[in-house]
Every structure is written in structure tokens, then in C-alpha cells.
N, C-alpha and C positions, 0 to 999 in steps of 0.2 A: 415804126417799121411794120410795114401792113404784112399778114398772113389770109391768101386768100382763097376763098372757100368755093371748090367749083363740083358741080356733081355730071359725070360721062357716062355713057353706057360702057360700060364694061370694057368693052371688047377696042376701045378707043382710046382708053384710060392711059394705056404705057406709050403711045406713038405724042400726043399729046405732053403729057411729063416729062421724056426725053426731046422733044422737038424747044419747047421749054425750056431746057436746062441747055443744051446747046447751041443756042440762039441768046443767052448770056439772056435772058427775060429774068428768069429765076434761079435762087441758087441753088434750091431743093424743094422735090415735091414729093410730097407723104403719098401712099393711096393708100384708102381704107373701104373693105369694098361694105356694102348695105343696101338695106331693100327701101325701096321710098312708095308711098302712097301718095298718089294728086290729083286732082278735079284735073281732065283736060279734055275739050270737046265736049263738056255737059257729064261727062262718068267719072266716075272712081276710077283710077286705072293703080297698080300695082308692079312695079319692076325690080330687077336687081340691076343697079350703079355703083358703081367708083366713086368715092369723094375724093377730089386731089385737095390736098392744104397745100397752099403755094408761098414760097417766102420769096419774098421779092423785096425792094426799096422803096420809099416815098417816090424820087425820082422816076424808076422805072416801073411804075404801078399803071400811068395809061397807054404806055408802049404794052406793055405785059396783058390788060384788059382787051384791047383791040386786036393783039392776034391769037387770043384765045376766040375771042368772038368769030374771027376769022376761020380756025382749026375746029370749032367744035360744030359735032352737027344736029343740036336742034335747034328746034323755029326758037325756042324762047329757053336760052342757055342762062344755068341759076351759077350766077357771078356774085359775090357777095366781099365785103375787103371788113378784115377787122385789123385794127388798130393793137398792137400788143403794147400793152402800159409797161411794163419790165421785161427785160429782154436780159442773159446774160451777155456782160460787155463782150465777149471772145465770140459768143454768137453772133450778135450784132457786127461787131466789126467782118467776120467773115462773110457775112452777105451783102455788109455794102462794098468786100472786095471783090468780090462775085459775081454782081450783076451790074452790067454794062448800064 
């Protein structure tokens, strides 16, 4: 059951998580807000972002990737999918009742 790791500006973060969860993509997404450093264009650059953690299903993982890629808006959107090795069974089951 993948958990996946997406970082937004801020200000995009809740329109994104709620479009997400009502479009049965995902069954829940966390936001956690944090500041990131990253080389782009040759500089350092420095911001404040939103990480959403997204739970979603194996199934609905490249439906759920494609219209985040779609919704989100930078040139090079950090999508990342982790794998959760243990999962509580009631968790589990409610996300694969959750997401289309």
C-alpha cells in the first residue's frame, strides 16, 4: 500500500488534497508544511512548501500520479511513492475501501 510523498507551494496544498480525496484518488492526505532548499536554474533557492503524504492503493497509484502531475504546478513536480512494509489491517482495509 503506497504512501506518497508530494511537496506544493503552500498556497495549493489544500485545493490539491481535497480535489484528491474527492475524486476517490486518495483516501487521505496529511499536509505538513516545511521549508526546502534546491539547486534550480544554477542557484540555491530557498522556500516555504507543503508536503502532502498521500495514501492511496497499488491499483489506484498511476491514476493518482497522473492527476497530480496534471493539478500541480511546477515544471518538475517532486512525486515520490513509498512502499509501507506494515500497515494496521483496519487501516489498510479502509483505504482499499476508499479509493476507487
Amino acid at each position: 500500500m503506497p504512501t506518497v510523498y508530494v511537496t506544493v507551494p503552500t498556497d495549493a496544498a489544500e485545493e490539491i488534497a481535497a480535489t484528491l480525496v474527492e475524486e476517490r484518488l486518495a483516501a487521505c492526505v496529511n499536509a505538513v508544511d516545511c521549508h526546502s532548499t534546491y539547486r534550480w536554474d544554477g542557484r540555491v533557492e530557498t522556500d516555504t512548501e507543503t508536503i502532502l503524504l498521500v495514501k492511496t492503493t497499488d491499483a489506484g497509484y498511476d491514476r493518482l500520479k497522473a492527476r497530480i502531475e496534471e493539478l500541480h504546478p511546477y515544471e518538475v513536480p517532486c512525486i515520490e511513492r513509498f512502499d509501507a512494509a506494515d500497515t494496521l489491517e483496519c487501516f489498510g482495509s479502509w483505504i482499499d475501501d476508499t479509493v476507487d
